[in-house]
C-alpha positions in Angstrom: -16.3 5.7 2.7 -17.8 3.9 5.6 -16.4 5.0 9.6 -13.4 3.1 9.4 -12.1 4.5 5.9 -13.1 8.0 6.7 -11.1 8.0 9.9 -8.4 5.6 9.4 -5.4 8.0 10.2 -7.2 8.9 13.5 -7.4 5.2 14.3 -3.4 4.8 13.1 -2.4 7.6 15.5 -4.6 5.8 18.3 -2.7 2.9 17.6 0.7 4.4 17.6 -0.6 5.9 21.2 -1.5 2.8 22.3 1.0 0.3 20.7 3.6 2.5 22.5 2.2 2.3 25.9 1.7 -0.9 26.0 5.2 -1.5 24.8 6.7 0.5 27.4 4.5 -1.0 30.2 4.1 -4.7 29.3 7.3 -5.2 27.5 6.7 -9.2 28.4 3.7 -9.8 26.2 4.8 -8.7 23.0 8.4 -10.2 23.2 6.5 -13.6 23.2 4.6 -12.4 20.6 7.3 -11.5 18.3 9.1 -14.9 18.8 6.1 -17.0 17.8 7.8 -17.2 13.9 8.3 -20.1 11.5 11.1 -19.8 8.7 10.9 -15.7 10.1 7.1 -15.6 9.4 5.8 -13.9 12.4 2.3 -16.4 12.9 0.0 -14.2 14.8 0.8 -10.9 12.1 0.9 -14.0 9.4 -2.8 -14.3 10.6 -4.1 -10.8 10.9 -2.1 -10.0 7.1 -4.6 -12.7 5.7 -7.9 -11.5 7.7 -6.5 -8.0 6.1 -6.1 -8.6 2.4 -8.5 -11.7 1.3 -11.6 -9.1 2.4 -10.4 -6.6 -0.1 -8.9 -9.2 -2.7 -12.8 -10.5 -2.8 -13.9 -7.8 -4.4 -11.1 -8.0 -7.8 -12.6 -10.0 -11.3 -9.8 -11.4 -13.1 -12.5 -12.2 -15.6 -12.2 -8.2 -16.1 -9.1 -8.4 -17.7 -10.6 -8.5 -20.9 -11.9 -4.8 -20.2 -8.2 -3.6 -20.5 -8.5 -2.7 -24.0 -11.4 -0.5 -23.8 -9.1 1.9 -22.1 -5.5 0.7 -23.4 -4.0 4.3 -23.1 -5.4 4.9 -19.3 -4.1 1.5 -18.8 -0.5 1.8 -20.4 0.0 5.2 -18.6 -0.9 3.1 -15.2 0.9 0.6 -15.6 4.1 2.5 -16.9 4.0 5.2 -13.3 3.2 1.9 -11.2 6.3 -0.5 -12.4 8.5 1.9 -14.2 8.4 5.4 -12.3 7.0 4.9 -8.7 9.4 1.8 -7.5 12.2 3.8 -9.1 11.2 7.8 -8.0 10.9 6.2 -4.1 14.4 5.1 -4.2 15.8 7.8 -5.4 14.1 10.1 -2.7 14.9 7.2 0.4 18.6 7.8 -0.9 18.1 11.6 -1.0 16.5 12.4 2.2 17.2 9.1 4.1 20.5 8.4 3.5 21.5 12.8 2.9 19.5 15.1 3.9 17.4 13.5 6.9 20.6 11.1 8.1 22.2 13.5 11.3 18.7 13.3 12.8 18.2 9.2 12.0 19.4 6.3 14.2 22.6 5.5 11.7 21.7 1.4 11.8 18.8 2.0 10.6 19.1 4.2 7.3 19.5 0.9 4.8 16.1 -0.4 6.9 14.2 2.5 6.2 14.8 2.9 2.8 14.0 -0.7 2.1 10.6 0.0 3.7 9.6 2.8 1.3 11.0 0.3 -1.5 8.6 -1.9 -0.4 5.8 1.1 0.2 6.4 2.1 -3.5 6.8 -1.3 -5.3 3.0 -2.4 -4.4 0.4 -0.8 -6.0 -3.2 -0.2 -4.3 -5.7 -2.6 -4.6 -8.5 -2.3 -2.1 -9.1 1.6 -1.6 -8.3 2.6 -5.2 -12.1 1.4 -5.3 -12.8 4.3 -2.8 -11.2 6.9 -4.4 -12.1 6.0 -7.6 -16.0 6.2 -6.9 -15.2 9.4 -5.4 -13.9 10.9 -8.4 -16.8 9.5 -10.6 -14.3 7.0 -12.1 -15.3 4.8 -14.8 -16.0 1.8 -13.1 -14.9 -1.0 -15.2 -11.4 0.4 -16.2 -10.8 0.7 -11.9 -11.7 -2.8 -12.2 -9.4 -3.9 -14.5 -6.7 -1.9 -14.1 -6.9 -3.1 -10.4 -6.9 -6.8 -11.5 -4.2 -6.4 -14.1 -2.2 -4.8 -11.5 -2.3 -7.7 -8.9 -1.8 -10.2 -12.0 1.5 -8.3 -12.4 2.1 -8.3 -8.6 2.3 -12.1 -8.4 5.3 -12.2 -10.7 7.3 -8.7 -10.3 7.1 -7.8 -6.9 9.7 -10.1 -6.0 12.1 -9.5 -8.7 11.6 -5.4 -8.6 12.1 -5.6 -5.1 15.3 -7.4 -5.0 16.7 -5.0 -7.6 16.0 -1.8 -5.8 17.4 -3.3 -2.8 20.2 -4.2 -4.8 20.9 -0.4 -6.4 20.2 0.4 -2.8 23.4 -1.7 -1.3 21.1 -3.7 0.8 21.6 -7.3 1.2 18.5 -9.1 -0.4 17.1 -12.4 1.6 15.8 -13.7 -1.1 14.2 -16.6 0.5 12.1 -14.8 2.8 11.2 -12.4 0.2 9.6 -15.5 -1.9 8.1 -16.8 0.7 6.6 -13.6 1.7 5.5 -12.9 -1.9 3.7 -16.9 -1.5 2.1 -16.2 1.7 1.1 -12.5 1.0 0.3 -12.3 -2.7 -0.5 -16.1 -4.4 -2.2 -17.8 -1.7 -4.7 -15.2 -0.4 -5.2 -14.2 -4.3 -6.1 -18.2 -4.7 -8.5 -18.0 -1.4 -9.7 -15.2 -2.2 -11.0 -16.0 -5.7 -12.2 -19.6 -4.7 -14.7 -17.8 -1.7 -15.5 -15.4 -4.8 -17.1 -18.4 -7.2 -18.5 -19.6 -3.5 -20.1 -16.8 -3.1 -21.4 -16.0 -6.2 -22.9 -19.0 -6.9 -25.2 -17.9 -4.0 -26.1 -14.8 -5.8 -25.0 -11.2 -6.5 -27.2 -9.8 -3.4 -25.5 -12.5 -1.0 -21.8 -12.0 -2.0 -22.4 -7.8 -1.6 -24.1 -8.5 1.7 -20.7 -11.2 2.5 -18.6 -8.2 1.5 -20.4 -5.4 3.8 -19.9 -7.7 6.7 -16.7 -8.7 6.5 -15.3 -5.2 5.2 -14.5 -4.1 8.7 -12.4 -7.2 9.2 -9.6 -5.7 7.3 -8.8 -2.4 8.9 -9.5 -4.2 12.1 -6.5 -6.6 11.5 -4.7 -3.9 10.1 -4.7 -1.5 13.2 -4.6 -4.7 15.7 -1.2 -4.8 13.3 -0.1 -1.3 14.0 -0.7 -1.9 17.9 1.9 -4.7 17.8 4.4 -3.0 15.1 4.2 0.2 17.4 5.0 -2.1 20.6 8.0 -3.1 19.3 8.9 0.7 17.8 8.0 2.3 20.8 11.6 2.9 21.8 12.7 4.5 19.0 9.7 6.8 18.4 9.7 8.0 22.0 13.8 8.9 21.7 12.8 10.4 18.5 9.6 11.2 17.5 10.6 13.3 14.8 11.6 10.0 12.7 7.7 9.9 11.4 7.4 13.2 9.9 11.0 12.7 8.2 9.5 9.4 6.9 6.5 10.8 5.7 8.3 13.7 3.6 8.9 11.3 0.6 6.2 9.5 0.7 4.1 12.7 0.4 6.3 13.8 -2.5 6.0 10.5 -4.1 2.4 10.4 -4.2 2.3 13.8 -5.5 4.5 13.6 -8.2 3.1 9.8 -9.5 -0.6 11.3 -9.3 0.6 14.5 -10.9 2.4 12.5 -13.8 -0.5 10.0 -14.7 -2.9 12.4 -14.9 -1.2 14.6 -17.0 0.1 12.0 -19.3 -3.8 10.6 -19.5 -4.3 14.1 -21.0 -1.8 14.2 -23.4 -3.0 10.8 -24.2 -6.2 12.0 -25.0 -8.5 10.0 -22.3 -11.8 11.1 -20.5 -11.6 12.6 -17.4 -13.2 9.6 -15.6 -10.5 7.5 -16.7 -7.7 10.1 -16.0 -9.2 10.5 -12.2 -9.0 6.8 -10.6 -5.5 6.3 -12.9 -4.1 9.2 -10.9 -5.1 7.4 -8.5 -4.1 4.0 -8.9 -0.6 5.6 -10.2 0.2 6.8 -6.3 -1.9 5.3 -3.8 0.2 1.6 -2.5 -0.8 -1.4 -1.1 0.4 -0.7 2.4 -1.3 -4.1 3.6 1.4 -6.0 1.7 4.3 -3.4 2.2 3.7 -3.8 6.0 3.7 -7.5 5.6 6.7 -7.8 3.4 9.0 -6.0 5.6 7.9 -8.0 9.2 8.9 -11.1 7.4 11.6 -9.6 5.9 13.8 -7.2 9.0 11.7 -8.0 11.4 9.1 -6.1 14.0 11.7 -3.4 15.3 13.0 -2.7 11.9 13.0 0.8 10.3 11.7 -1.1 7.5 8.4 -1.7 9.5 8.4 1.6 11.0 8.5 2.9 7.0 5.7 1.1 6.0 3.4 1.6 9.1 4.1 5.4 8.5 2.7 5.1 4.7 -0.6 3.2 6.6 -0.6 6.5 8.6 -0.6 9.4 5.8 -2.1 7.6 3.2 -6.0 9.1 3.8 -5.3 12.7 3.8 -2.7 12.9 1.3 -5.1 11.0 -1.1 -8.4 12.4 0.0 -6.0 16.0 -1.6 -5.5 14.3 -4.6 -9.1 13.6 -4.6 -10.2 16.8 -4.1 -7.4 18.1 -6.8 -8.4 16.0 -9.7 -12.4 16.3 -9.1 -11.7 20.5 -9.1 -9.4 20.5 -12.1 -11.6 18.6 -13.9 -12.9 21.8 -16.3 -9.1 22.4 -17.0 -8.8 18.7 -17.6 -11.3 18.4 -20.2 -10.6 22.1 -22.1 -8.8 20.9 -25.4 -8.1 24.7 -26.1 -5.6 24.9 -23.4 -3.6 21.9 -23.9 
């Protein structure tokens, strides 16, 4: 993991720090900022979304799609905790401890808001540090690589539609317009720019496009935490009048990653799959693509939305709570592979 990865919830909280200050001291600024929109597209976060994602959508090979059936059972048990559990465990836990248990302590507007944002948190599955992870589990490679590809294949067409049935069960009015354009100017287009600068770049060479890569990897958590500074600007209010809200965001978000890493990895066993396999599917089956969760609900509720505030709080707990899994699935590795105690 290079600085940026390794540290990224210190450089979150920075940004929460500093977003808030700013917000509180220069309100001025960032009101401009927020209404520089087109069809409720903010353009400035429109711009640092794409700086964020085409980086780490270089690095996916549709052509790997073929690999899936090396490793059908990992990739059915993915695919089954990413579309069919995760989407569907995160709202049932927003409408347990956002709407129940957490709601005397919550700003009463906002409850539908923040459960939308973990919706949107849960229904996009990782596709830039799953590569991390995976490598540091001794992952097989080619099966990240695929799985990762198939996964953002799916994306494209069932983001949209999963979404607007969750936020359906979840009584929330779905603007379906803005959600497909958000899904056009967040998923297709960069996926299409992304893979033309691929072919670009590899006509140049294999050496060139890793060297393109190293350089421009810092771009995306750059954009990202430029991101959080103006998210936190507009959330600075609520989060100095309660501060609390973050940790009671982050309670089932923690759960759900648990539980979906917990749930691949054992069905991977039953399944009867190799360890290295098992390890970045875990993996893959809880981490999210917070890049496009963040994006989603901007466009969607706005800025100062507890639908923003959601998804920026999934950017913030997202290294530690999967550097555990990590270090859970590389130590039960000898239980893992002991056929005599399954």
């Amino acid at each position: 993991m290079n600085l940026f990865e390794r540290y990224l919830t210190l450089w979150v909280f920075l940004c929460i720090v500093v977003g808030v200050v700013l917000g509180q001291f220069f309100p001025a600024p960032f009101h401009w900022l927020g209404e520089l929109e087109i069809a409720r597209v903010n353009l400035p976060v429109g711009l640092l979304i794409w700086v964020m994602i085409i980086p780490m959508l270089l690095r996916i090979d549709f052509g790997a799609l073929h690999e899936v059936r090396k490793h059908w059972r990992g990739i059915g048990v993915t695919l089954f905790v990413n579309w069919a559990v995760k989407p569907f465990s995160m709202a049932l836990l927003g409408w347990l401890f956002i709407r129940h248990l957490f709601a005397p302590w919550l700003p009463a507007d906002q409850l539908d808001s923040y459960i939308a944002g973990l919706i949107l948190l849960a229904a996009a599955p990782c596709t830039a540090m799953v590569f991390v992870w995976s490598r540091l589990v001794n992952g097989e490679p080619m099966f990240t690589l695929s799985q990762v590809a198939l996964n953002d294949a799916i994306m494209v067409f069932a983001f949209a539609p999963l979404v607007a049935l969750l936020l359906g069960l979840s009584a929330i009015v779905v603007p379906w317009d803005t959600l497909l354009v958000s899904v056009v100017l967040y998923i297709v287009i960069p996926v299409v720019i992304a893979q033309l600068l691929r072919k670009a770049l590899l006509r140049k060479g294999q050496a060139e496009f890793e060297q393109t890569l190293e350089k421009i990897g810092p771009w995306s958590i750059s954009a990202l935490l430029l991101t959080l500074v103006l998210l936190f600007a507009f959330q600075g209010k609520a989060i100095v009048e309660q501060p609390l809200i973050i940790a009671m965001l982050a309670v089932p978000i923690t759960i759900q990653v648990y539980f979906n890493s917990a749930l691949a990895y054992w069905l991977n066993r039953r399944a009867g799959e190799a360890h290295c396999v098992a390890g970045p599917s875990a993996l893959i089956g809880a981490s999210n693509f917070f890049e496009l969760a963040v994006a989603a609900a901007i466009s969607l509720f706005g800025f100062e939305s507890g639908a923003a505030l959601a998804t920026v709080v999934g950017v913030l707990i997202e290294v530690p709570v999967m550097l555990s899994v990590v270090y859970i699935v590389k130590r039960s590795q000898g239980w893992y592979e002991n056929k005599d105690a399954r």
